[in-house]
C-alpha positions in Angstrom: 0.0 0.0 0.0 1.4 3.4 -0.8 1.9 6.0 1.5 -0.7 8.6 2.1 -0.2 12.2 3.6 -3.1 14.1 5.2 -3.7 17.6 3.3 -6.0 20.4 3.6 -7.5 21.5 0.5 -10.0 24.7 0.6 -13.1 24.4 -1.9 -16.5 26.2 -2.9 -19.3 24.4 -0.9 -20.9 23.6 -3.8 -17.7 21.6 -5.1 -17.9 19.8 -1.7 -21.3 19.5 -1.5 -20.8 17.8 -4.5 -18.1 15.5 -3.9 -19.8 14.2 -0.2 -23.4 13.5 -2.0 -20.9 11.4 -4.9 -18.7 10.1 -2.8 -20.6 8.0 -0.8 -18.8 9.2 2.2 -15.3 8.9 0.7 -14.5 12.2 -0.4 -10.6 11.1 0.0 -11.1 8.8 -2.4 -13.3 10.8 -4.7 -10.5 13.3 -4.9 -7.8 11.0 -5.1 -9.8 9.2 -8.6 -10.0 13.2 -9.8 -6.5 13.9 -9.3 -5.3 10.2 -11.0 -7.8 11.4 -13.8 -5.9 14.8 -14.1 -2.7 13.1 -13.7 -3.6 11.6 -17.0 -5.0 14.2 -18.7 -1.7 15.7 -18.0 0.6 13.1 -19.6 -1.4 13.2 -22.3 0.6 15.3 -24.8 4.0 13.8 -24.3 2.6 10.1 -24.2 1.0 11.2 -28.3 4.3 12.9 -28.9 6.4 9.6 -28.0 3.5 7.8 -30.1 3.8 9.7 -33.0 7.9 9.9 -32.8 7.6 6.2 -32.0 5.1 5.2 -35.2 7.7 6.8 -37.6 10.9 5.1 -35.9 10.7 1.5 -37.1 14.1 0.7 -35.4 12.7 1.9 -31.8 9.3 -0.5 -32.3 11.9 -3.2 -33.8 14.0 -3.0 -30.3 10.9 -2.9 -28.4 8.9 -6.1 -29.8 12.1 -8.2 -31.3 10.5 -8.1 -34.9 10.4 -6.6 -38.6 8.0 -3.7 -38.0 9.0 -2.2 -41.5 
């Protein structure tokens, strides 16, 4: 299990209103899948700029899966 850290965080009370009635009590948890989501979101642009480097660079995909990709 990872390590967790207890944080304040200051929000409208209709943001928290929100996130208590969706939670189901957990608004830790609630956060926590909103902040993976962004974390994503976030990594978004460099993950399509690897793809798009990576679809044009038969060698790399060749050292990657050990076959002919041309």
């Amino acid at each position: 299990m990872s390590t967790r850290t207890r944080t304040t965080v200051t929000l409208p009370d209709d943001l928290l209103a929100h996130a208590r009635a969706a939670s189901g009590g957990n608004v830790s948890a609630y956060v926590e899948r909103a902040l993976r989501a962004q974390q994503l979101r976030d990594a978004a642009p460099a993950i399509r700029a690897w793809r798009e480097k990576a679809a044009n660079d038969t060698e790399e995909l060749a050292d990657l899966f050990g076959e002919d990709v041309a």
